[in-house]
N, C-alpha and C positions, 0 to 999 in steps of 0.2 A: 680728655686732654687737659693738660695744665697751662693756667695762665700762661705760664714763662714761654711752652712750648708754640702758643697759642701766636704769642707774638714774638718770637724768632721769625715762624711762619709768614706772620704778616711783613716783616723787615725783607726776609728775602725776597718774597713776591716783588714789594716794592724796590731792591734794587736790583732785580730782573727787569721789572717794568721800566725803569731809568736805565737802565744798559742798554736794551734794545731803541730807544729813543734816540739816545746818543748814537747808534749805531745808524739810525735812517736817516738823522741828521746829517753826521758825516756820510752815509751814500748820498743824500740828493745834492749835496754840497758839493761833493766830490764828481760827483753824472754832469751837473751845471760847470765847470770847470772845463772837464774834458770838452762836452761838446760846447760850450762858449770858445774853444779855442785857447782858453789860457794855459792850458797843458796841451802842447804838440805832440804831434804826431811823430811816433820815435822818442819821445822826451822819456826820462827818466824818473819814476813817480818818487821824490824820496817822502819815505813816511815819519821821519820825525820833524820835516820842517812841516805836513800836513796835522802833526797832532799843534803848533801850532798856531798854525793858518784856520784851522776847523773851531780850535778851542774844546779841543776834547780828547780824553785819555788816549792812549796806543791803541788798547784792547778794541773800543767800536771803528776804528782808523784800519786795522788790519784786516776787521771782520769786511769793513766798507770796501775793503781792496781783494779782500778772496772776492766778494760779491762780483765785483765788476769786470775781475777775470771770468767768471761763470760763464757773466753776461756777454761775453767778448768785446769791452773798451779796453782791455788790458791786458796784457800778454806777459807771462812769466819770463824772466833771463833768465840765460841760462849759470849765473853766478849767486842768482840769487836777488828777490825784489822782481820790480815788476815796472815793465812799462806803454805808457797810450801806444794803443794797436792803430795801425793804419789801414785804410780798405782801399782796394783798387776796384774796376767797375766790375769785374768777375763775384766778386764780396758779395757786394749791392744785389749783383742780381740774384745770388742764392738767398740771401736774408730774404729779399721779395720774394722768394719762390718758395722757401717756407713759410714766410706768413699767410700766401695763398693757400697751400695746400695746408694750413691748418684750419682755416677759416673756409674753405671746402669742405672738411671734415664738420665744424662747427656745423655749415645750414645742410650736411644730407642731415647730419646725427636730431636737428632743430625740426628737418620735415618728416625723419622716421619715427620719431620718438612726440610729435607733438608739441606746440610752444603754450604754455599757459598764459590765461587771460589776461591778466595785470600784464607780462612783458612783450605781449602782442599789442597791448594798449601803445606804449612806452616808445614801443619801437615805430608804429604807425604816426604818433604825433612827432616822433622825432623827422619824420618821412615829409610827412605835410610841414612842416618847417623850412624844409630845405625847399619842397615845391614852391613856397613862398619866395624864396633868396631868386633860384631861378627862371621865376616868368618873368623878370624885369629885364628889358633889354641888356641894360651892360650893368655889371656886377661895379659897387664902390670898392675900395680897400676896405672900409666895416664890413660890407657885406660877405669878403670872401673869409675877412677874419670869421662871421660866425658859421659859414660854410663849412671851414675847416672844425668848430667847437661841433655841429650837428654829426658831422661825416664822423669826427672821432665818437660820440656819443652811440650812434648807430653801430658801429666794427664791434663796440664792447657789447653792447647788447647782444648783436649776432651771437660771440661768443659764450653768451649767459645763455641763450637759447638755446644751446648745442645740449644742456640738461647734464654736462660732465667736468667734473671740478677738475679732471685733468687735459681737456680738452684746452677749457679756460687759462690754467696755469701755463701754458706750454706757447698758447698766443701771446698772455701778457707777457713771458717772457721773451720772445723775440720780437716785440714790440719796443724794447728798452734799447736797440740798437737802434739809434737817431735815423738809420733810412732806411729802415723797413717798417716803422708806422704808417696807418692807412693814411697820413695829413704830411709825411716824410715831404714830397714832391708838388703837393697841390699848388704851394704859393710860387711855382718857379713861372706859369705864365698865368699872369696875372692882370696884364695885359695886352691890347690886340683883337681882333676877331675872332680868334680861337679859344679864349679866354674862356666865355662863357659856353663855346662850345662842347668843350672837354667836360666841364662839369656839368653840362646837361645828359651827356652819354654814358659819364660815372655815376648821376641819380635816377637813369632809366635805368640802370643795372641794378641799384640800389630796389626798385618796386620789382622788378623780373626774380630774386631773389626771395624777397617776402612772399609774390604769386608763386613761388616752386613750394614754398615752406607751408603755403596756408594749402596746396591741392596736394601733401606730402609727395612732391615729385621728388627725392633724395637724389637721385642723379643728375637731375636739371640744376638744381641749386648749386650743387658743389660747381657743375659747370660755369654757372654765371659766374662766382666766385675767382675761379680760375682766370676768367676770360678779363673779370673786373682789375685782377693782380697787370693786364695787358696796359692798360694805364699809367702803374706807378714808373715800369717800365721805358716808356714813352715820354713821358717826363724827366726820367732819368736821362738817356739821351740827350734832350733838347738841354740840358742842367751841364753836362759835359760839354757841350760844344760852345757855352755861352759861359763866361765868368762870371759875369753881371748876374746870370739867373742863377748858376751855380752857391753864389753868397746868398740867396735868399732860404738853402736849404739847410736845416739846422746840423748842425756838425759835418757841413762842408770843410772844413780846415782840416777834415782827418783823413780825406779823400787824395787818394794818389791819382795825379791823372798824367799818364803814360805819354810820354812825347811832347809835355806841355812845360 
């Protein structure tokens, strides 16, 4: 291969590698927007005042914007462009119901197939963490803030466990819609007596799940799983009926709530 060819090569690679940069930059820029609220629900996304707002080309702005239709924050017109999607409570609970039944899928596929050492390690000290948060009588606001950094840490592992890159892909992806993550709901009661109650019940599901995965019980796990998605549920609820707690959940503001 000649010099010249040699480093064309390299030029492209390198502005392939700066395109897609630009490109995740304007998605996360653009995900932080929507669910902060600054783009409403129903608004109209225009994309040249976003190239710039973002500070970057058309080309990673429209790729940020096919993405995020993918992802459902954004819904195609029908004239053309695109704009922030709204969810009503019927939404919410499909997004929850496939994050459950992927992550069912994830711990039978984790107890059928085996979880190797190193993320059995990973995921048990992540376990004993959260044990730590809750044997204390009443939870601080730090404490539930790392509550919620463990519980996320854990969901993704589950996922790495399940031993299937499509498995994996299919959760992260519907993770990306603000309330269907496993941490979507956690902070809405935050306090009260129930406070710590609910997450004691969510981190006994959390060990019942690992026990299905270590004695390869595959039908038991996905159960817990299932049973664990009853939570986010229950949260949701209590998030609708209350404004107050409804604001504490992230991308609240895109939420239709019917009769209100």
């Amino acid at each position: 291969m000649s010099a010249r060819r040699s480093l064309a090569r390299v030029r492209d690679s390198a502005d392939d590698d700066a395109g897609a940069s630009q490109t995740e930059r304007a998605l996360l820029r653009l995900r932080e927007l929507i669910v902060g609220g600054e783009l409403a629900s129903g608004e109209r996304v225009p994309e040249l005042a976003l190239v710039e707002r973002l500070g970057v080309s058309r080309t990673p702005v429209r790729a940020a914007l096919q993405r995020l239709q993918e992802e459902g924050l954004l819904e195609a017109l029908p004239g053309g462009g695109c704009a922030v999607r709204g969810f009503d409570e019927a939404d919410i609970h499909d997004a929850i119901e496939v994050r459950a039944t992927m992550e069912a899928l994830a711990a039978r596929l984790a107890a059928e197939r085996g979880v190797g050492a190193t993320l059995r390690h990973d995921a048990l000290q992540c376990l004993q963490a959260i044990d730590g948060l809750v044997a204390e009588p009443a939870l601080s606001a730090a404490a539930f803030a790392k509550y919620v950094a463990h519980n996320r840490q854990f969901h993704a592992l589950l996922a790495e466990m399940s031993g299937s890159a499509i498995v994996r892909r299919q959760i992260e992806r519907v993770i990306t819609l603000p309330f269907a993550s496993p941490d979507a709901f956690v902070m809405v009661n935050t306090s009260g007596p129930q406070a710590r109650d609910t997450l004691v019940v969510a981190h006994a599901q959390h060990h019942a799940v690992m026990q299905a995965i270590d004695a390869r019980q595959g039908t038991r796990a996905a159960a817990v799983m299932h049973e664990h998605a009853q939570i986010a549920r229950a949260n949701l609820r209590d998030a609708l009926r209350s404004r107050q707690a409804l604001h504490r959940v992230p991308g609240a503001r895109l939420i239709r709530r019917v009769g209100r």
